[in-house]
Every structure is written in C-alpha cells, then in structure tokens.
N, C-alpha and C positions, 0 to 999 in steps of 0.2 A: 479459605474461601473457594478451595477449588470445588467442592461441591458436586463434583460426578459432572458437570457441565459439558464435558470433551463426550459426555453419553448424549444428553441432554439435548445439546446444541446440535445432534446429529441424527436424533431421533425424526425421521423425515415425517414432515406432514401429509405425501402422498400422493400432490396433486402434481400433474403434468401443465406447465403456463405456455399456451402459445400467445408469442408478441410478433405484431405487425414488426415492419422493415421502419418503423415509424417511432418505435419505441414501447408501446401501449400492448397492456394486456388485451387480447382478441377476446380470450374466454379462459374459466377457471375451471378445468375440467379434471375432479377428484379422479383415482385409478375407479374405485366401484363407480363412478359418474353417478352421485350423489350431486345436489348442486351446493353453490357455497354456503347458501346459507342452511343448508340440513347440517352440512359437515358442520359448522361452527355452533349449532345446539348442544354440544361437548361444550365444556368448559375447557380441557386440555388443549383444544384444537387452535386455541387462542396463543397460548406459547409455543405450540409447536411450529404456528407459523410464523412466530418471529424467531424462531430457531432457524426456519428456512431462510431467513431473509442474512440472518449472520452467516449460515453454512452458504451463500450465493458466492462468498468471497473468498471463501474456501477450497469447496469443491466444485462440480461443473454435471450434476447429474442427479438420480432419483436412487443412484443405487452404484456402489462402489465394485472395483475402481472405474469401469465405464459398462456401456451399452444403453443406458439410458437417460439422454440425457435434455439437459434444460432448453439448449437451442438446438434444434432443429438441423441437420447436414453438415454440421463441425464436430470434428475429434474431439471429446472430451480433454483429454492430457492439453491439446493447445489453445482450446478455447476459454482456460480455466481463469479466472479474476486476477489472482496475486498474480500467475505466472505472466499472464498477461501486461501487469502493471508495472512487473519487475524490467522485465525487456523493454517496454518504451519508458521507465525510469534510467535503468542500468546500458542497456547495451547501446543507448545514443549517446557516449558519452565516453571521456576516457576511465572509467573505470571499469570497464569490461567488454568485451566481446563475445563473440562465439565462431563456431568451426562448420557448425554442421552447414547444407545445402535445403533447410525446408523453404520452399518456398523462396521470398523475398526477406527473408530473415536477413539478411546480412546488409542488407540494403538501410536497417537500422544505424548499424553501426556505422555506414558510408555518409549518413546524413543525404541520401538522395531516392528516399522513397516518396512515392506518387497516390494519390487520391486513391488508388486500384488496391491498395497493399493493405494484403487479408490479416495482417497482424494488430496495425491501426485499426483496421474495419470491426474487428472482432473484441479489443479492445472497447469501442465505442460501441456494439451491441451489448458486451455484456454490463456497460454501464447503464443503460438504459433497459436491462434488463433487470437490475437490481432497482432499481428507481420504480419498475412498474408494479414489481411485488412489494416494496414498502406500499406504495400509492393504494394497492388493494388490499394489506391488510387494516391502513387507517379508512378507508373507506367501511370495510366491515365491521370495523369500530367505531363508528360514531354513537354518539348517546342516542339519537336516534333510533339506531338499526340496534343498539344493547338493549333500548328500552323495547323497543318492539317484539324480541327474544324472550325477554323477561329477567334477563339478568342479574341475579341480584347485586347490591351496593358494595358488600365486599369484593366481590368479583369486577365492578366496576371498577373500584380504585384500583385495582392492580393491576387494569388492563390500561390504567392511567401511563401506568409508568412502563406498562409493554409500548405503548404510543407515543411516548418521547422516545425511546430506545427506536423504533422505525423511523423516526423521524431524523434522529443522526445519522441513521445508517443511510436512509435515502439523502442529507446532507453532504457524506461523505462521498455518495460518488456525485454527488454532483458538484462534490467541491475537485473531484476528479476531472468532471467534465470539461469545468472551467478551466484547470491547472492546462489539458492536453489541445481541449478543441476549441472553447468561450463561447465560441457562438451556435449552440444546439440547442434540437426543439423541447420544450419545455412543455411540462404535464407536471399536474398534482391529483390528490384524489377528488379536487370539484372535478376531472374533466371525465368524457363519458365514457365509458368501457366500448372495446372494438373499437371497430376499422374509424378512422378520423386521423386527419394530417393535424399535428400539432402547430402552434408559430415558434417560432425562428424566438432565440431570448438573446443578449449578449451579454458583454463582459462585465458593468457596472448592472444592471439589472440582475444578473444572475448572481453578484458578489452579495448583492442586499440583499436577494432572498435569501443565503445560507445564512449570513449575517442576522439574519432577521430571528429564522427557525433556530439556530444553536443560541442564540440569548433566549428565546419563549420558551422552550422546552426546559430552561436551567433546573427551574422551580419542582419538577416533576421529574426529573433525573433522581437515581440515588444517591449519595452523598458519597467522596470518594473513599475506595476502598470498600463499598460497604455492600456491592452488587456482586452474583455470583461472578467468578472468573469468566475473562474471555466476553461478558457485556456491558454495555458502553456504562459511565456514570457521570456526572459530573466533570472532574477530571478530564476526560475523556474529549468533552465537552469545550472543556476548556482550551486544549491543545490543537483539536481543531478551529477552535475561532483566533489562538493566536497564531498559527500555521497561515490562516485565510488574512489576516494583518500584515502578516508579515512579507507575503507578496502581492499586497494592495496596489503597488504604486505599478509594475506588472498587468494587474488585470484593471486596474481603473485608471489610473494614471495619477493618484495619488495619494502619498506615502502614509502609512497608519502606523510606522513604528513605536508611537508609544503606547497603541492597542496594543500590539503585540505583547512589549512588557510585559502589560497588565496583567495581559491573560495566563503566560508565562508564570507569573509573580504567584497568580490564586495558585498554578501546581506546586509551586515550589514550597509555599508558605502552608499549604494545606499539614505539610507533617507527615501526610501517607507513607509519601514513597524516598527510598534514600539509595543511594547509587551502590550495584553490585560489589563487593569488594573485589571480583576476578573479572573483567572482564571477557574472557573467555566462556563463562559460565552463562552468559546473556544468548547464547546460540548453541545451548544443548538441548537434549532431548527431557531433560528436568527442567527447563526454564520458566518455567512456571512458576519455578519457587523463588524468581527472582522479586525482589520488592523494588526495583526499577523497572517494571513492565508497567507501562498504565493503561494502554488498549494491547492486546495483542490479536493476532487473528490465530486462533484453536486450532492443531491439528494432534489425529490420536492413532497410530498405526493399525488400529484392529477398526474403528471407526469411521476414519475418516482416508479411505482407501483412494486415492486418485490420481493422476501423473501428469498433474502440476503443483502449484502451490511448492509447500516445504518436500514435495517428494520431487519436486524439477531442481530446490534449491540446496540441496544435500546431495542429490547424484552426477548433476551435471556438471559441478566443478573438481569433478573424479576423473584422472586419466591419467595414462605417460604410464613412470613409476610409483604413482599414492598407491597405498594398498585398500581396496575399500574396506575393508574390517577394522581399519582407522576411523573411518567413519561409521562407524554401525550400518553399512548396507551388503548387501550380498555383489553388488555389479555398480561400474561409475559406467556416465555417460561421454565423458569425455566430452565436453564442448564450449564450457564458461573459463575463458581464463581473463586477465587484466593486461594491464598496455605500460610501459617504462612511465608515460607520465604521471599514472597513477602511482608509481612505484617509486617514483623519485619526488614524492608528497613526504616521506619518511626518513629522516636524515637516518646514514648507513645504509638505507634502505632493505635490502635483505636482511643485513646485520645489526639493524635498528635497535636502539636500548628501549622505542617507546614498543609497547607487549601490546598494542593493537594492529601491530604490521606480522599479519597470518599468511604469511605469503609460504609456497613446498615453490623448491628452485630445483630441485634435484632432478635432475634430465631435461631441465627447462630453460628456456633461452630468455631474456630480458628483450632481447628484439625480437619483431614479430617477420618475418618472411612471408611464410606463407598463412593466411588467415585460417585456413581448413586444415592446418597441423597442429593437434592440441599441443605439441612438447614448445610450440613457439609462442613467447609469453608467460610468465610466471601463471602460477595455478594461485589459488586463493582457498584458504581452508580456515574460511569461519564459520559454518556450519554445520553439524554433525546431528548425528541420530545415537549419542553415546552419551548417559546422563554424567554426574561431576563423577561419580566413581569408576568407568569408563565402560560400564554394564550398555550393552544397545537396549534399542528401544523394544516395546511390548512386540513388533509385528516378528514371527519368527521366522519369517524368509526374509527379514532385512531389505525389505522392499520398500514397505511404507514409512516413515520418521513419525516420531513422537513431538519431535521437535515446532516450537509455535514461533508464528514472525512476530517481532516485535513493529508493531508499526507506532507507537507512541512510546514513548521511555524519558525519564528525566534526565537524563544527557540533554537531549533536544534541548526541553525546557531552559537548561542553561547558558546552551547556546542560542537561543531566538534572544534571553535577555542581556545576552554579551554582543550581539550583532545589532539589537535594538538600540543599546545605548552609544554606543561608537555611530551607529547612523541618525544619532540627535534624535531619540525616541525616549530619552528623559532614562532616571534611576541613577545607581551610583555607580562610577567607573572604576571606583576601589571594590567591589562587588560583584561585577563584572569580571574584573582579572581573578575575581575571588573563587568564582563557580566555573572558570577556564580551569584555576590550578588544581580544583579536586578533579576536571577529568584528567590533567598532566599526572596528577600523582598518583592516580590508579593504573595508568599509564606505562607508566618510568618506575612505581614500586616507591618514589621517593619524590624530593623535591628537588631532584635534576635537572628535570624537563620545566619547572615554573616558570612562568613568562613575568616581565614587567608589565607597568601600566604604556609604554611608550612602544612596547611591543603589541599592542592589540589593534591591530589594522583590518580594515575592511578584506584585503588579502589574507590574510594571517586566518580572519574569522573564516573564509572562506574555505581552505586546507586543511583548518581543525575539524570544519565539519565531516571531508572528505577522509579527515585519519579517525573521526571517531562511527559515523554513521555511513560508510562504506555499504554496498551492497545490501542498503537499507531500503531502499526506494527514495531518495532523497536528492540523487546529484545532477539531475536533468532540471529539475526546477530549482534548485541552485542555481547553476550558472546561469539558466534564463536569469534568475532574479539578477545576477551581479554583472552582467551583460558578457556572459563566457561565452554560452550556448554553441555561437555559427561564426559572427562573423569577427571575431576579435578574437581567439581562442586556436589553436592545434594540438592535435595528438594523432597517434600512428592510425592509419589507416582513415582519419576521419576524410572524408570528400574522396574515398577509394582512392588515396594517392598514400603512397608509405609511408611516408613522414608526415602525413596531414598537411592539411589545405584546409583556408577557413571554407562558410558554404553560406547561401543567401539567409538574408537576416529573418525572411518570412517563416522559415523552419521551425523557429521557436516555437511554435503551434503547431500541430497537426493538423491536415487534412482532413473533411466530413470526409465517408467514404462516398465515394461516386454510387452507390446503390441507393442510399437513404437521396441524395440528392433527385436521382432518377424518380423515386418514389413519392417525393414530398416536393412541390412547387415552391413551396413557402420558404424553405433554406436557401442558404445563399452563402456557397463556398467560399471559404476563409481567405485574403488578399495570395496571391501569388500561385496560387494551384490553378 
C-alpha cells in the first residue's frame, strides 16, 4: 500500500497561502500567479493540493529543508506542525524536557508560560493555518465550482473522497485546537476569503462540530487499509472520533466513554491492523511496514527535507556519550531528555524486563541539576533513522530520517477500550485485561508482565499508557483528562522548582496568543491569562 506516496504526498502544489493573524486564507497566490481556478483546470492539481494539506503536518515550507516558507517571519525548523505539537504535547509534562535556551522554550516545561510565548503562538497559527487550506480546497471543490469546470463524473467521484480526506485533516487540527486552546475563532469553507474577523466557538460547540464532520464524511472515506499509505481512511476516522470521546467529559463536561469503546471496537474488530511483534520496530526508519500504524504522519529523507518533525525527533534526543551513527544520523542535537518520574513509571527502571523502557544512562544522571545540561536526565532512544536491519535511512548525509510518526496505532485502540471500560463506558472487563496483556506480552517477551482483572485501575490505565505511547504526543492530554496536568500532580523541574511544585489548575489550557486577541475583538482570552 505504500504506493510511492512519501513522493506523492510531497509533490508540492506550488502555491504560496498568505493567512490573516485571524486564521483565514487572504489569498491563493500560485508561484506563476495563475489564479486558483486556472490552476485547478488540471485534474492533477486537485490531489496535489490535498497532498499539500497532508505535507502541512509534516513540513513547514514550499521547498525543502527551508527558505521558503508557508508562514510569513518564522524559522521553518520551529514553526513546523509535529515539532510544534510534540513540545506542547511532550515537554509540559514529566516525560520530557529540554536544554536548549530558544526563546521561552523552557517555560514549557516550568508550566509558567504567558499569552506572549511564541511557541504556543505558533502552535496555534500553524493550526489555523492547516484549517485555512483544508477550508480552500473544499471550497474549490464544490459541485458547483467542479460542475462550472466541467469536470467530468469519474473525476468527480474521486475528488469525493479527496473531500472527506480534507475534511479529517481540517477535523484533526481542530480537534487540536480544541484539545490546547477550546475556545478559538472558527471558519469553514461557507466563510469569505480575505481579511474578516472570524467568531469566537467553544468547547461543546466545537466538540459537535468534529463530532459531526468525522460521522458525515464515514460514508466517503476508503475502507480501512485500503487507501494509499500515510492517507486518512476510515480507520483513521475512527480513532479520531474515539480519541474526541474519550475526553468529552474534558471539553464538555460530559462523559462519552462508551462512545469511545465503540469507536475503539470498529478498529479493532475491523481485522486490518495487528500489533507489531518488536516493538522497537514501530520507530524506525522502515516503519512503514508496520501493520500497526493506522494514520501515521509521512516523512522521506531525500523528500521530505525539513528540521522538525521526525528530523527534531531523531536528533534531538542525541547527546552526552550516544553515538549518532546509532541512530542513523550524521550529528545529535543534544536537548530532549526525560525526568526520574517518567522513569520510575518502569519497574527496575533502567534495568526493566518490560522492552518498552529505551532509556541510554550511560554518562547520564537520573537527577536532573541543571536543566541546560544534556548528561543530566536519562536520554530516551526510541526513535531512529536505521531501518530493522540497522541499514540508515535513504538521506546520505544522515541529516534527514526516513522515519514516520505514528500518530494513530492499535495499541491506543486498546487502551481507550481498557480505560473506557474501568471508567463505566460498557464492554467486557475480561477483554479489557485481555488487549492490556497482549501489549504486556510484547512487552516482557512473555506472560510475566500480565496483569489481573483486580489489577486494572484508573491509575494503572493511566502509566500503561505513559510505558506504551511515550513520546507520542499523548501525555499532556492524558493527565489533563485524569486530573494530573497542574494541580494535583509533580515532577522535577515542573513550577521551575527542582523537585516540582503543583502550578494553577487554569494551565490545562493554553493561552490564545495576545496577537490574534490584539487583532480580532471578537475573542476572548481563556479564564486566568
């Protein structure tokens, strides 16, 4: 199913998008300034620009690794989607830190960043700027504007199912949007192109509309497994609406766990997908060939050249004594390591028998002293640019990874229906500990590590998730959902005090950036900023 796609999905459509501070396309201006609709009298022009809309989460420009790029007066390397979603996923939380001095980076990890902090700000443009190019490709695809073309029928139908596929993607960051900030300005493709202040949506209004689009669009998805690699299907489809269930009670204030199951239940029951036998194998540079990846987000070293994404997540947890030609790269960056209490999630911990604890201790301290010293803090080496035979990836200065994120995988799946059921979301609890023990025994190599039914606690769920999908994008909305997050919770460094300090309960959210507020009346900054 790979299907050349890592070419495909990379293959740029060309066009440069300037977006207001507002969220919204200004104008769609091709490099020959053609206007849109000359451009899209191709037939091709129509997948290329949902290629663009997949490569937005990817890369951060018109042409690799930088110089030109989609927003306007940001670095490419920091303004890029994953890296971006990785840090306000991963580094507010005890599963990882960093070292370097950019900026207000580290301000993440303290838990005491401000409305001003370019990392959140940028975060929230580039969600809205994924949102504005979905917006405009369904706009240039209406039956309308196809039949106005002349489109023909077969060409119609397939651009049916390019238009579900923008429609999750625009879904997905707005299920983003909801998860960091709930209450931002909202556009679809009814609204006008250029300058216009959008309205302000919130938390239960914006839950219904994903809600809404990921059921409508089902019908016009391809069925799973059956879509080129690396685009959305069904499947796909599925794990994001049980993902958006699953922290209902979060964003609406109430609980939808036996949704979640449900939707849980279609991946599992589908047959597709069956879990890696190595887990170590799910974050190389071949992972592609895993049949437990159900979305992942594409990266190709000769194509998909950029520094962030899977190229921030393969070099930057390199430093001390690793050698990088362990990881299939030419240079580490030295600056991602973890915190003791991520570390002491792993009985032995270092010495753990469960084979999902990728922890290099070698010149590394378990206590953290100083935060700008990468040897203090264990390193973390679960991602690599060396496929299963330990060959590096295609780029040959070991700069770029081949390596693709998994951002959906049927692990999940079995944990949303082992936490749905223990939190009275219905299914069977003998089934539940049943799809725990195949990830323990992939785990542990045996049936070591297997838990009882008496063993599966709301806690329990909650540390399995953090030993199996670490450094996934997963544990900041975690503990928001199980009330870890600020003010019930510690780990080193959090509230800038060494040993952690809880920090006010409104953090759970992020801040709108004070720019967009500046520029849009109609918003209205999140309680406590």
């Amino acid at each position: 199913m790979l299907n050349n796609l890592k070419k495909v999905l990379f293959l740029f459509f060309g066009v440069t998008i300037m977006v207001s501070c507002t969220g919204e396309i200004d104008d769609l201006k091709p490099i020959n300034q053609e206007t849109s609709a000359s451009v899209f009298d191709n037939p091709e022009a129509y997948k290329s620009f949902l290629a663009k809309i997949y490569a937005g989460i990817a890369i951060s420009g018109q042409q690799g690794p930088a110089g030109n790029p989609d927003l306007a007066g940001l670095d490419e390397g920091f303004s890029n989607y994953l890296r971006l979603y990785w840090k306000l996923q991963e580094l507010t939380t005890d599963e990882a830190l960093i070292g370097w001095n950019d900026g207000t980076i580290k301000d993440l990890h303290y838990q005491n960043w401000t409305p001003g902090n370019e990392f959140i700000r940028t975060m929230y443009d580039r969600i809205l700027y994924q949102i504005a190019l979905a917006n405009e490709f369904l706009r240039q695809t209406s039956d309308g504007v196809l039949d106005s073309r002349g489109v023909d029928a077969n060409l119609k139908a397939e651009i049916q199912t390019y238009r579900a596929e923008a429609r999750f993607m625009r879904a997905l960051s707005y299920y983003h949007a909801l998860d960091f900030y709930r209450n931002v300005p909202f556009t679809t493709e009814e609204d006008p192109i250029g300058a216009f202040l959008p309205n302000q949506t919130n938390g239960q209004d914006l839950f219904s509309y994903i809600e809404s689009e990921l059921i409508d669009i089902d019908a016009d998805l391809m069925a799973p497994g059956q879509n080129e690699y690396a685009r959305a299907d069904k499947a796909a489809a599925w794990m994001l609406l049980s993902k958006l269930y699953l922290n209902a009670e979060v964003y609406t204030g109430t609980a939808r766990y036996s949704d979640a199951r449900i939707q849980a239940e279609k991946v599992i029951s589908s047959g597709v997908y069956s879990l890696e036998p190595n887990y170590e194998y799910l974050f190389l540079a071949d992972n592609h060939l895993s049949n437990e990846i159900i979305f992942p987000i594409a990266f190709d070293g000769l194509n998909t050249q950029a520094y962030g994404g899977m190229t921030f997540l393969v070099h930057a947890p390199v430093g001390g004594s690793m050698s990088p030609a362990d990881f299939g790269v030419s240079g580490g960056w030295a600056g991602v390591r973890t915190t003791s209490a991520f570390v002491e999630k792993f009985p032995g911990m270092e010495n753990s028998a469960d084979g999902r604890e990728l922890f290099y201790t070698a010149g590394q301290t378990l206590e953290i002293e100083n935060v700008s010293r990468f040897t203090d803090g264990f390193a973390i080496a679960k991602y690599k640019n060396l496929d299963r035979s330990g060959t590096p990836g295609s780029d040959p200065s070991g700069e770029f990874p081949d390596t693709d994120f998994p951002m959906f995988r049927l692990a999940e799946a079995y944990l949303i229906y082992a936490e749905a059921n223990v939190k009275g979301g219905g299914g069977d609890a003998g089934t539940a500990v049943g799809y725990i023990n195949l990830l323990r025994a992939r785990a542990y190599g045996d049936s070591s590590g297997n838990i009882q039914a008496s063993d599966l606690t709301e806690d329990f769920i909650l540390d399995e998730r953090a030993r199996e999908l670490y450094w996934e994008c997963h544990r900041r909305t975690d503990l928001v959902r199980f009330g870890k997050f600020t003010s019930s919770s510690v780990w080193p460094w959090k509230g800038n005090v060494p040993g952690g300090t809880t920090t006010e309960s409104f953090r759970d959210l992020f801040p709108l950036p004070t720019s967009d507020l500046s520029a849009n009346p109609n918003l209205i900054q999140n309680p406590g900023y």
